[in-house]
N, C-alpha and C positions, 0 to 999 in steps of 0.2 A: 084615460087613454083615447086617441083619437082612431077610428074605426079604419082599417086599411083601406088604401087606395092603388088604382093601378097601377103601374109603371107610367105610363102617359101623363098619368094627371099627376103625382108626384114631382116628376120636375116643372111639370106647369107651376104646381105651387110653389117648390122652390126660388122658382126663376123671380117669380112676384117679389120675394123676396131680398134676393141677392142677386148683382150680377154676375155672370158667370166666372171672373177670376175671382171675384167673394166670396164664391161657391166651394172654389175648391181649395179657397185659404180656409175655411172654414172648414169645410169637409176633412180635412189634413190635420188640421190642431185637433179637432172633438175626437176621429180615430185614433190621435195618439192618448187620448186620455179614454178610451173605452173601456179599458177596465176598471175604470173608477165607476163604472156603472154597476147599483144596489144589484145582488143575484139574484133577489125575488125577481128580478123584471125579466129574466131570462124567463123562456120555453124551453123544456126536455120532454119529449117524449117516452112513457112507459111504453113498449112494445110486449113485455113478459107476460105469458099466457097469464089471465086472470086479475093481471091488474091496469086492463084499461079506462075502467071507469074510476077507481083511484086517479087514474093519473089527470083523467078530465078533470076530474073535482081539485086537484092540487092545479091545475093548472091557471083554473077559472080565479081559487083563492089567491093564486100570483097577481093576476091582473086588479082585483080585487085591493090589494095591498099595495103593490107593485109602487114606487117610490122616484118618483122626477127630481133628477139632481143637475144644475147646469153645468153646460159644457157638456154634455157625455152624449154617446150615441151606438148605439147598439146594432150589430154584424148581425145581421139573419141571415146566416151561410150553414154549406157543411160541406163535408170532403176535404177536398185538399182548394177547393174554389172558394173566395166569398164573395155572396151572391150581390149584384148591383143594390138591392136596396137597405137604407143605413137611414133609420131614423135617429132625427136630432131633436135635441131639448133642447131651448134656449131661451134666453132672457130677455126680454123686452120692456124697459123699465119694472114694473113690480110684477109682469103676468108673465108664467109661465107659457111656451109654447112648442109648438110641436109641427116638425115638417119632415114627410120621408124622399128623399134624396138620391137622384139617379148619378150613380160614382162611373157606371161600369164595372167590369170585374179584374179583380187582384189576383193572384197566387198566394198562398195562404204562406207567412213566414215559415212556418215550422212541416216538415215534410209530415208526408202519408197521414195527413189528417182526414183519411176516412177513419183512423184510428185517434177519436182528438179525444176521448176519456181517459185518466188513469188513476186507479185507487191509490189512495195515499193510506197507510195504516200505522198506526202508532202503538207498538206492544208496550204497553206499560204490566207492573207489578203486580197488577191483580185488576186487570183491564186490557181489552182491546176496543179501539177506537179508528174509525176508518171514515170517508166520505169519497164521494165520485171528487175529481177536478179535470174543468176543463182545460184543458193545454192550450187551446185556442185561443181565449175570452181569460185566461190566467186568473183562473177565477174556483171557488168552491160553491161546489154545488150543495146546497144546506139544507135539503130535503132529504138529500142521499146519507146524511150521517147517521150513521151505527156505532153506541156504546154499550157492550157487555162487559159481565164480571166474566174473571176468571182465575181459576181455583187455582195458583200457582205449582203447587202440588200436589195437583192429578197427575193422570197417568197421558203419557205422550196424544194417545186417541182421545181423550177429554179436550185435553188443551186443543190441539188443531182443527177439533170439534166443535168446538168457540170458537176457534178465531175463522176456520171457513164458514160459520153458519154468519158471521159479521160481516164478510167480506159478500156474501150470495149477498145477505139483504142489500147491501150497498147498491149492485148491479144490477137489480133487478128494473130499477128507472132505463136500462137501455140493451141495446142489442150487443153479444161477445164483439160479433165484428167491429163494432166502435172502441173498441177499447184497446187503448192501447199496452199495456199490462197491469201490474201489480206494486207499488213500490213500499215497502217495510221500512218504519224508522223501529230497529232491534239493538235492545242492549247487548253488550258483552256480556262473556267472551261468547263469536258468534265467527262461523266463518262466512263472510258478506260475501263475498262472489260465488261458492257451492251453494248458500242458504241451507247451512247443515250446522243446527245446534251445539255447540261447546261448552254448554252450562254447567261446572262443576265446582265446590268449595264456595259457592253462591248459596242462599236463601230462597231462590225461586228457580221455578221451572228445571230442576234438575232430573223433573222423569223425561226432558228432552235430548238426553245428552248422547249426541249422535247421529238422532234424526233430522233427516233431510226433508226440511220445513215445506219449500217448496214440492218435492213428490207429493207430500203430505196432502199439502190444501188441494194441488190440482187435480189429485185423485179424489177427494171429495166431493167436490166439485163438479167433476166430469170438464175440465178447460183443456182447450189444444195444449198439444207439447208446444206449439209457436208462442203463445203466449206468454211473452217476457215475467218475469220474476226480477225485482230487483231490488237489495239490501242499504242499508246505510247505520250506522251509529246511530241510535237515539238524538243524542247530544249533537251531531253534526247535523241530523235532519233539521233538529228545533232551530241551529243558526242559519243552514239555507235557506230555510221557509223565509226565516225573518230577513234575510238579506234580499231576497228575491222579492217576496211581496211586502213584507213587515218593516218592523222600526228601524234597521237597516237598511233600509231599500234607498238605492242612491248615493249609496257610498262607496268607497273601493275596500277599504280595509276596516272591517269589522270582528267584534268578539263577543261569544255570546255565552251565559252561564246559565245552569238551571241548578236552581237551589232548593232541596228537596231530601229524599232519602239519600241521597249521592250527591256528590259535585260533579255535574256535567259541564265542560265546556269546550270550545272549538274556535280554532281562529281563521276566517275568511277572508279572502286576497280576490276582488273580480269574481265574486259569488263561487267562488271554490274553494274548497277546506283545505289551509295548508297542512299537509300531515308531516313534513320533515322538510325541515329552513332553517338557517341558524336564527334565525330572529322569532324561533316559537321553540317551544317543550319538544322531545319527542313523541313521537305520535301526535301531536297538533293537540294536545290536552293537559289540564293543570294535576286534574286527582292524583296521581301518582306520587307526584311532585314529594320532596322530602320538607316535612315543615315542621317545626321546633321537634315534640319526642315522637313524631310519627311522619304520615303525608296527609296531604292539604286534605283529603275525603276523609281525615279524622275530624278534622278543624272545620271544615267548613259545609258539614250535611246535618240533620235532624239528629243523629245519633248525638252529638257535640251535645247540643241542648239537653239531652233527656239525662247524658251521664251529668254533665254540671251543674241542672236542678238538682237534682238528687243528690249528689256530693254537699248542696248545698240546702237540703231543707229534710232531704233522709226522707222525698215522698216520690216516688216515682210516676211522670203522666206520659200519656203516647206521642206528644207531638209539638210542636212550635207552637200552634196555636191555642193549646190550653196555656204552655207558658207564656206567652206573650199576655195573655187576658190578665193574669195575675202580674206580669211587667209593669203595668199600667196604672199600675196600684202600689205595688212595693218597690222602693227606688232597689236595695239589697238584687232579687231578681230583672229590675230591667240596666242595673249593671251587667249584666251575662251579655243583652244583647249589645251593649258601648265596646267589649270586649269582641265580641263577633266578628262588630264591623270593623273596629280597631286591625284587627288580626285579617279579615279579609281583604281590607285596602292596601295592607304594609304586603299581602304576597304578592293579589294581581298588581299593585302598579307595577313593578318593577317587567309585566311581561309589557302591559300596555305601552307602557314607556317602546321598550324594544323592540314593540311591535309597527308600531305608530298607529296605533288601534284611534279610527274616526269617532266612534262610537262601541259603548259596552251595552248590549242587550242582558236584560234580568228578566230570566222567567221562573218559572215552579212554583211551589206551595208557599214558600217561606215571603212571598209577597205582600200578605196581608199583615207581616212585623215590618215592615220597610223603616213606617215611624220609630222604631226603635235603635232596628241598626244602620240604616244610613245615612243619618249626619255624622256618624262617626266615620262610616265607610268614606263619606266623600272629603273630611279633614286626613282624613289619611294619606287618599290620593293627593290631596290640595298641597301636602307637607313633602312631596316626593316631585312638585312640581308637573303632574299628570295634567295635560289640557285634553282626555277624552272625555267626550258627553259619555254619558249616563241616561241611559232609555228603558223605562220596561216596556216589555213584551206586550206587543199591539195584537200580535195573533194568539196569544194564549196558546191555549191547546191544540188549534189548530194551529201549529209553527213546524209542527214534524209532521203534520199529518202532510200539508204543502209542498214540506222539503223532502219527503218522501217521494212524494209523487213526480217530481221535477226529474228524477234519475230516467223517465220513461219519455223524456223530450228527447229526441235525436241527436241533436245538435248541444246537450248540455252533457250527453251521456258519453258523448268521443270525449270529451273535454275530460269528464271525472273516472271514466272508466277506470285510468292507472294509479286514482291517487284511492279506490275502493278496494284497491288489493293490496294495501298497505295499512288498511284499517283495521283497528285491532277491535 
């Protein structure tokens, strides 16, 4: 890293460089790819009593590690201002180099970014998973991630007990004021706009059923009543994220599945989850769906696998990936998975199709059988005449944690507000 310089001498050095309408072609293309810049390179400051010499020491290992990628250029702003200087990386046949740049000042696209933090949190099954993200810089902050377990059935005060002890450590890198609130990617059945648990004839979390999640955490917590709260679908978070910043990103119409204990999926139009179209499922998701003697979440989740080993060898394992291990070895069992993808290609094409879905995003556990079921998955589609690509999931796990958080941008949240009070 090159050692800061003043204002003054910054465009001095610039100018050496470029002349001033190069300046600001230059300046203008590298901001619009700013967030392609690595997040170790960012600065955050820890304010929270007790952990300021942590945050020296995390900051120092940023710069330390910190990663030069060309093209990019990094905002050292805050508020709702970003401030005149924007260092650039750039190439100059094989040396890297580095100039910081007097812009002037902007208005920040997204409003009241003295609030530019917002947690994104991912309730899984026996886990909460959370990290800061910046709204400004559309970026995740990767120091800030917190994953604990959690005992799905414990008692209401257990559970919200995890998951606010998840959500503090997360915030403890910044001040409340910065933050802009809270955003939950939660399974069903769940009511999204009160944040009051509906868990019931489920397998998890059924000491919630009732409790208003949000009084919950904020009272542990001790956070303003101001302080936003806001819900989404699991399944719908993991395709915003990925439409927003992931393997969707730059498309208009996308579909995105997680394949897992459950079949998650959701279809996106303009980075918004259609929930009721004729050209999708009601409710904007497949599981339900009626498919040969049940619905699609019979056929196409972990459970599928465990009952049709067993039907088929009379031993019973926990999971995809002990059977897949043995797939690979016995053709008898990696028939199961030719069947799988056989059956899950012949259901989704026909939405893809009527959807005119860009692209199909795959995420969840069942990833590491890919080799198994999808050359068959993709003869399926290929025989239904489907021309969507096929992409897995670039964010992984962070894909809901993202797409959660995105409900706390101002401007995406008028947008989606009325299609969250039709989420089931």
């Amino acid at each position: 890293m090159v050692s800061a310089v003043t204002r003054g001498q910054a465009f001095s050095r610039a100018s050496t460089k470029f002349s001033t309408s190069a300046l600001s072609e230059v300046s203008m293309k590298l901001v619009r790819s700013a967030r392609e810049y690595n997040a170790s390179g960012m600065t955050w400051a820890v304010k929270a009593k007790g952990e300021r010499r942590k945050a020296k020491e995390r900051r120092k290992k940023k710069e330390e590690r910190g990663k030069i990628r060309e093209g990019v250029c990094v905002f050292m702003g805050s508020g709702n201002i970003i401030r005149t200087n924007i260092r650039v990386y750039y190439r100059d046949s094989d040396v890297i180099k580095q100039i910081t740049i007097f812009t002037g000042i902007k208005q920040n696209p997204i409003t009241n970014m003295s609030h530019k933090y917002a947690v994104g949190t991912d309730i899984g099954g026996s886990h909460i998973s959370c990290a800061l993200i910046d709204l400004e810089h559309q970026m995740i902050l990767p120091e800030s991630r917190v994953t604990l377990p959690v005992d799905n059935k414990a008692s209401a005060d257990e559970i919200i007990g995890v998951w606010a002890e998840a959500i503090g450590e997360a915030i403890l890198g910044i001040e409340i004021g910065e933050m802009a609130g809270i955003g939950f990617a939660m399974p069903g059945p769940f009511d999204y706009m009160k944040g009051i648990a509906l868990f019931e004839r489920v397998e998890k979390y059924l000491g919630l059923y009732g409790v208003n999640v949000t009084e919950g955490i904020r009272k542990m917590l001790k956070l303003s009543p101001k302080l936003s709260f806001r819900y989404m679908n699991d399944a719908t978070a993991f395709a915003v994220g990925e439409a927003w910043l992931g393997s969707a990103e730059g498309t208009r119409k996308s579909v995105a599945i997680t394949l897992g204990t459950g079949f998650g999926s959701a279809f996106i139009d303009g980075g918004l989850p259609v929930v009721e179209r004729e050209d999708t499922p009601q409710m904007g998701c497949v599981w339900h769906l009626p498919f040969k003697e049940g619905i699609a979440d019979d056929y196409f989740s972990t459970r599928w696998f465990v009952k049709n080993y067993a039907a088929l060898t009379g031993e019973t394992l926990p999971g995809v990936r002990e059977i897949a291990d043995i797939a690979r070895k016995d053709p008898k069992v990696a028939a199961l998975f030719v069947e799988y993808g056989t059956n899950a290609g012949a259901f989704l094409g026909e939405w893809l199709n009527r959807f005119e879905a860009e692209v199909l995003v795959i995420g969840g556990n069942m990833a590491g059988a890919a080799d198994l079921f999808m050359p068959a998955f993709q003869r399926s589609l290929d025989s239904m005449d489907c021309k969507t690509r096929i992409a897995w999931s670039e964010l992984k796990e962070d894909a809901a944690i993202i797409g959660s958080a995105r409900l706390l941008d101002p401007a995406y949240w008028t947008k989606i507000y009325s299609l969250v009070e039709k989420m089931n």
